[in-house]
N, C-alpha and C positions, 0 to 999 in steps of 0.2 A: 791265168791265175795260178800262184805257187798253190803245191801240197802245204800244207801243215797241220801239226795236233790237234787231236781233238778240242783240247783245254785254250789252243792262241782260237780255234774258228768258236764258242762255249762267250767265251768273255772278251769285253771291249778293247781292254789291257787289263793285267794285274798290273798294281799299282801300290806303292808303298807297303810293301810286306819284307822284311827278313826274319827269318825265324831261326835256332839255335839247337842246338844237338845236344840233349843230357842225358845222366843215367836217371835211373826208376827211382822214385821215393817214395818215403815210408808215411803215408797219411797217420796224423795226427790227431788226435782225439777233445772235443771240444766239451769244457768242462760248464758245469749248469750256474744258473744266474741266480741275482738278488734282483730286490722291486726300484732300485734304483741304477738309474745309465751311469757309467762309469764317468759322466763328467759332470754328473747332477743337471743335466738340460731336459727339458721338458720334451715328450713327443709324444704320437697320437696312441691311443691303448692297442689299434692293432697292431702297432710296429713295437711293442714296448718289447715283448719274447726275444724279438732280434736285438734290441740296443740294449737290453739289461745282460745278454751273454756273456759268457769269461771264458777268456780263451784260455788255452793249456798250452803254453809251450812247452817242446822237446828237444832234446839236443837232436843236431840233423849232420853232421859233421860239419870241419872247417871252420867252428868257432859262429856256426849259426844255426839258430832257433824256428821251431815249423809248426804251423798249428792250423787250424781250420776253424771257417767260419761259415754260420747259414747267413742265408739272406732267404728273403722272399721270390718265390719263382717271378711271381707278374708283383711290380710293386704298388699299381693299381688297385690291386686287390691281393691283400698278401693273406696270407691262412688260409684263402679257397685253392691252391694247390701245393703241388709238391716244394719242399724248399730246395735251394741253391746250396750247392757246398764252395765255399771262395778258401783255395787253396794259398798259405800266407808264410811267407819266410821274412827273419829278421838278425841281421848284425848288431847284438847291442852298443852300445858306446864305448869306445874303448877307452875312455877317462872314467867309465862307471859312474858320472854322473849327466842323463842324458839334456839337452834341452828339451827334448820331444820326438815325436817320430817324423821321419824324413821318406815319405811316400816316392816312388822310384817307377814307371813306365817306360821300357822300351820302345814301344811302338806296334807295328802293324798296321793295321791289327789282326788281332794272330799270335804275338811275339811272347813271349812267356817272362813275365815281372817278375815269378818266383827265380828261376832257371837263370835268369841277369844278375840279378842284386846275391845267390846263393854261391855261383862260381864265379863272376865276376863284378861283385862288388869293389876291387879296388879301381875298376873302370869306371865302374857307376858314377863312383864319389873321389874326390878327394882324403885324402889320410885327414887334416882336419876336419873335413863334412864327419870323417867317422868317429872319430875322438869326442863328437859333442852332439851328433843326432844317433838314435836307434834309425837305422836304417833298411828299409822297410818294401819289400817286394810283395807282389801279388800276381796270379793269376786271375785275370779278369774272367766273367761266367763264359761260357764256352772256350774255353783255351786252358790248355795243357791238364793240371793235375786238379782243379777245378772243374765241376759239372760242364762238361766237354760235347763240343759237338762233334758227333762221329759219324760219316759218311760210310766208304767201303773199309773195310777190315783186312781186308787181302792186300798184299804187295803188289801180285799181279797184276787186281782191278785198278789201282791206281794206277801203276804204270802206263795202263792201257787208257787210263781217265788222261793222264798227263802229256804221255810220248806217242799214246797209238795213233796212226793216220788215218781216216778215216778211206773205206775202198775206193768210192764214187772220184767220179772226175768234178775237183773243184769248181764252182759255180752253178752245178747242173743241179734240177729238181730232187735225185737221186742222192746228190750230196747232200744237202740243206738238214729231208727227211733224217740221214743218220746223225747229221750233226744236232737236231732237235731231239730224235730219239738219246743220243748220249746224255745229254740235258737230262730228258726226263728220270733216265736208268739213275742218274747221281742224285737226281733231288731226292726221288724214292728211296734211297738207299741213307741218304740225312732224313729224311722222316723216318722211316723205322727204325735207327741205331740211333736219333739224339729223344726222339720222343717228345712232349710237350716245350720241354725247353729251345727247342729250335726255333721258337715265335718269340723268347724275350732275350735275345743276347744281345740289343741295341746298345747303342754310345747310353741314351739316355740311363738304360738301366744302370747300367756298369757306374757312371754318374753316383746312381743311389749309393750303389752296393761302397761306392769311395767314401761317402757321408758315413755310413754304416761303420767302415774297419775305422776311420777317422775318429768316433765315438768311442770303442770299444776296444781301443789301444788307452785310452785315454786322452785325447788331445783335443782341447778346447777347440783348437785352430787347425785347419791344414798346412803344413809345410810338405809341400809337393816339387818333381823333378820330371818335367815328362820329355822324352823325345820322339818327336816324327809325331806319327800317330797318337802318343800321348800328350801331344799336346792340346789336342780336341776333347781328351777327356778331362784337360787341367783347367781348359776356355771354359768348356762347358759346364762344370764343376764351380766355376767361380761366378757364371752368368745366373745359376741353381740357386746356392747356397754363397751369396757375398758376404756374409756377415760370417762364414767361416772362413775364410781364407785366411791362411796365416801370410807366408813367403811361397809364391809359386814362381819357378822359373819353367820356362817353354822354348825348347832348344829345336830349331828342326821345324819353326812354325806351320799349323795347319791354317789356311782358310775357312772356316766351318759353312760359310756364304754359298760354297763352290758349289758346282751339277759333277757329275761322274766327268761329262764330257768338258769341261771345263778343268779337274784335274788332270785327267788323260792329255789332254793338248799342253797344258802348262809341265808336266813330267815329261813328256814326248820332245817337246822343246830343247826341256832340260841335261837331257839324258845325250841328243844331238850336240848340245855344246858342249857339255862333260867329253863327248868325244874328242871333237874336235882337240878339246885339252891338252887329251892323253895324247893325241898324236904330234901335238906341237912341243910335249915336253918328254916324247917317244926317244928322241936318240940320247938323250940324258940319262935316262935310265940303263944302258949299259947296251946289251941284243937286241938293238930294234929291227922287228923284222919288215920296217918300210924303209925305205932309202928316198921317199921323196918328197915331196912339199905336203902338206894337209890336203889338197885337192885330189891331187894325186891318188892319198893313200886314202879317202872317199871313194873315191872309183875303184879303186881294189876289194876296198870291204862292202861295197855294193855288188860287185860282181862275185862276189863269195855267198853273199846273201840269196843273189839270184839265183847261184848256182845249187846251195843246201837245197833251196824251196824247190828245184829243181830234181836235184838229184840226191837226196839225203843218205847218211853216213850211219852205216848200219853198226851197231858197235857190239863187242861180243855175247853181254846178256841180251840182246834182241833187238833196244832200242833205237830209234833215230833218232841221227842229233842231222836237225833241216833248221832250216832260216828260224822259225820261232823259237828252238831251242837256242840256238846261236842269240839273239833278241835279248834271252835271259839271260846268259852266260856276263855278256858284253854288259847288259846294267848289274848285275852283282858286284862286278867289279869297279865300275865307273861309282860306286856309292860312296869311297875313300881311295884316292888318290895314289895312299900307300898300298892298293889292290892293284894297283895298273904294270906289275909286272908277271899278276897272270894273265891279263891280256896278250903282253906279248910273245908270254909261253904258249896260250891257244892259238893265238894268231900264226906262229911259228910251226904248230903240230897238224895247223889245218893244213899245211901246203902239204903234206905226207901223207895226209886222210887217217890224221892220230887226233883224235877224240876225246882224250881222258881230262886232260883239263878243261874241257868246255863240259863236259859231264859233270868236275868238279866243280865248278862253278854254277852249273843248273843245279844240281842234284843238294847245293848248301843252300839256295834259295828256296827248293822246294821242303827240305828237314831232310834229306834221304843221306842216311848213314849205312854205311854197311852193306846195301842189298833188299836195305825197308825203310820205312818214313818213320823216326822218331819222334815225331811230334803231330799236333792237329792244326799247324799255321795256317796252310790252305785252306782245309776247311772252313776255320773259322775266319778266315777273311773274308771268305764267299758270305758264309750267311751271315755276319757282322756288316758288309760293305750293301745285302738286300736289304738291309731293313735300313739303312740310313741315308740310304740314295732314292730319289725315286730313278725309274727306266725309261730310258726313249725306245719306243715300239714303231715309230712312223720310219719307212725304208727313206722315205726321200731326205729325212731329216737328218738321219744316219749315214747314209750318202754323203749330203752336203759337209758333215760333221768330219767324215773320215778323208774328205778331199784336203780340210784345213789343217789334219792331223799331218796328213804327210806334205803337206807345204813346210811344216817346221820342223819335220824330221825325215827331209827324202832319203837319210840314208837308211833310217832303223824303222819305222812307219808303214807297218802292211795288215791295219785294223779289218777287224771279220766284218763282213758286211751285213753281215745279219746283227752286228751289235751285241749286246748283252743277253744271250741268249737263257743263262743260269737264270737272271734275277728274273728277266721276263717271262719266266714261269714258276716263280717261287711262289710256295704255297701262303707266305705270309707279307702283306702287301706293307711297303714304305709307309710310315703314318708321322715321322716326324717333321720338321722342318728344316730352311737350313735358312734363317734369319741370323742377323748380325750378334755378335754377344757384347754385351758392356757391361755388364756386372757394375751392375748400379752402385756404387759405397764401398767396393772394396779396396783393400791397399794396395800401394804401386806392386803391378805383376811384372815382371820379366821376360821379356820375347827376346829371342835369339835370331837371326837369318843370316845365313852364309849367301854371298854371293854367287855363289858359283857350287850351290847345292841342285841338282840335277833329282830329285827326288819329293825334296819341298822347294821350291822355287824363292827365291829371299822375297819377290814381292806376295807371298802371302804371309812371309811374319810382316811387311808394311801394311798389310792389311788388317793383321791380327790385333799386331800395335796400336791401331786406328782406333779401331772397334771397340777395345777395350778402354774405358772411360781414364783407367789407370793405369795404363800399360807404358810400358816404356820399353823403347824398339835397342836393343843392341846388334850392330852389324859390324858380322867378321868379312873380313875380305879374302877369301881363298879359295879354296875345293875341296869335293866331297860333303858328303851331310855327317850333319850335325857338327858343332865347332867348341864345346866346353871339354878338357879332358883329353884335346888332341897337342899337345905341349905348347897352346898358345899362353905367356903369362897374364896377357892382359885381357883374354876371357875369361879363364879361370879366376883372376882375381877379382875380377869384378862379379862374379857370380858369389865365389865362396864370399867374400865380404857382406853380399847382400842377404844369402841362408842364413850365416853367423849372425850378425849383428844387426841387420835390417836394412843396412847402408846403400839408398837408392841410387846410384848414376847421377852427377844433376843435372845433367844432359842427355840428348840420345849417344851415346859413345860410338866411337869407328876402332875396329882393334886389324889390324894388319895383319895377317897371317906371315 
């Protein structure tokens, strides 16, 4: 059995997270309410404090606006605790007259809505999406400059959460105990720095808290844009509240049905053929450092694999980069196609025992900028992904689970065998579901699925599309996730048409990358 981090032996896979590098912002100040919701709709008297509020925008530079909003900690029961701060940036319309707001998720979860839509909004949207929506970022509750879940504080601790290898010889009783103790040291360490709110930052809540700024912007309706991960918060949003929906498109589809171990195997899959991709369209790209057929260069990158887990590559702040950091390097890049020539630059610097691009490549999936972690992705993907999943705790189950893992990715597949050991000790247990969503009555939605997406698998925007009573399935044909806004015209057209105007597909569409 390889060495590896503490964080590859901790969790089953990380799974759908990228998160982004920004500078510090200046919180906003949120200004006091009237007795009526800013869209004149009826709600119950203990939520009325939150949907009568008015927010304060500020200038934030770049030609966009910052403000801040509460929510209810538990919205179960809101005014028996602390409130939520929902950290909110917006581009207004650049024709100065808008249609309404045009809600904006990245992903993860983890990924910061503010931090996407504030530096790069002209990727979010099209130039006409901006001309005719206020366009509208957020940081969902625990993530980024919103009521954030915080773990360790230290660059160190993390590092050593992240990169450190554990002493014990892999397998052994000796191992397990530190790899369980590391568990414990990180959970402890998010209960004392996020405090009560590290029991409500589920999908559902986040759900609410999207009802919530959707009211208090002013918009009768939702018109929403989610990718990867947001698109479970757009399903589930629309499965909630059907009679708000305006225009939601969902790029990047999630399955909301799925088990952890059921994504895991579908990404695993995923990530194996995105390989294979890169290696068949490897001498194209200019310096390929394989010379031989996809099989070939399979047994190459398995033997490199074996050899990190083996003998890991010390680099000069301290860290090792061994098979699981390599694991992450290799899916950062495989997420967009137009990434696949730092592949060949790590592939090319590993033959030297040069490191730095596989460090840049870990180190942008994990936030680490500089010498420290810029953001809370991790974190809150951990305790965002315990509260929405349940855990399998049965060894044999995990077992059998982690044989089929590596049946469909014998090159990249070397799951901990203890499973999900974070959430299986997470102080706040799984309570939601993961049932089909149909959103009884609302209007046709928009699901997106790349074929050849290694991240979301295209059959669960077929699934998504299914699911959804009014869903209608668009399928791009190419690589890499997500496919609106990557210079296909006959995605983007089809999207921007249906934001703009309503204008449904009146078919399922096929667009050819």
């Amino acid at each position: 059995m390889t060495r590896r981090p503490l964080l590859a032996s901790l969790l089953l896979v990380p799974v759908l997270l990228l998160s982004g590098c920004v500078p510090p912002w200046l919180a906003t100040v949120l200004g006091g309410g009237d007795t009526s919701t800013p869209t004149g709709e009826e709600v119950a008297d203990e939520l009325r404090p939150y949907y009568t509020q008015v927010l304060s925008w500020r200038d934030c530079g770049g030609g966009a606006q910052c403000s801040t909003a509460l929510a209810p900690l538990d919205w179960q029961n809101p005014g028996a605790g602390e409130d939520v701060e929902l950290a909110l940036v917006r581009h207004p319309a650049t024709s100065g007259v808008a249609q309404g707001s045009l809600f904006i998720n990245p992903g993860g979860p983890g990924a910061s809505g503010f931090d996407f839509v504030r530096d790069s909004v002209d990727f979010a949207v099209s130039t006409e999406l901006r001309e005719q929506f206020d366009v509208v970022g957020w940081d969902p509750r625990g993530v980024g400059r919103s009521s954030a879940v915080t773990c360790y504080t230290e660059t160190s601790e993390q590092d050593e959460f992240i990169y450190g290898i554990p002493d014990s010889e892999p397998g052994t009783p000796e191992w397990e105990a530190e790899v369980v103790d590391a568990s414990l040291d990180f959970i402890a360490a998010c209960e004392q720095n996020t405090g009560p709110l590290l029991e409500f930052v589920d999908t559902e809540s986040t759900v609410q808290d999207l009802d919530l700024l959707r009211a208090i912007v002013g918009d009768e309706a939702l018109h929403y844009f989610g990718y990867s991960y947001g698109t479970e918060i757009g399903a589930r949003y629309a499965d909630r509240f059907p009679d708000k929906v305006g225009r939601l498109v969902l790029d990047g589809a999630t399955d909301p049905t799925t088990t952890t171990f059921e994504v895991v195997l579908a990404q695993s899959a995923g990530f194996e053929q995105a390989l294979r991709a890169y290696l068949e369209g490897c001498p194209s790209l200019g310096e390929c450092p394989f010379t031989g057929g996809v099989e070939e260069s399979l047994d190459l990158i398995r033997e490199l694999y074996d050899r990190l887990g083996e003998e890991p590559i010390e680099a000069e702040d301290g860290r090792f980069f061994d098979s699981a950091v390599l694991d992450i390097a290799i899916a950062t890049a495989l997420y967009d196609d137009g990434s696949w020539s730092f592949l060949s630059e790590m592939f090319s610097e590993l033959r030297t025992g040069e490191v730095a691009t596989g460090f840049l490549l870990a180190d942008f999936y994990y936030g680490r900028e500089g010498g420290r972690y810029v953001d809370n992705s991790l974190e809150a993907f951990i305790a965002i992904n315990c509260l929405d999943y349940p855990v399998e705790t049965d060894r044999d189950v995990i077992a059998a689970q982690n044989e089929r893992i590596r049946e469909v990715a014998p090159t990249t597949a070397d799951p901990s065998p203890l499973g999900d050991v974070i959430c299986a000790n997470w102080p706040h247990a799984f309570e939601g579901d993961l049932e089909p969503v149909r959103a009884a009555g609302a209007p046709p939605i928009l699901v997106i699925g790349t074929t050849g997406d290694p991240a979301t698998p295209y059959e669960w925007a077929e699934a998504l599309a299914e699911q959804l009573e009014s869903g209608v399935l668009i399928t791009y044909v190419g690589e890499g996730h997500i496919a609106y806004d990557e210079g296909d015209p006959c995605i983007n057209g089809l999207v921007d048409d249906y934001l703009l105007t309503g204008e449904v597909p009146a078919s399922d569409p096929v667009c050819n990358g």
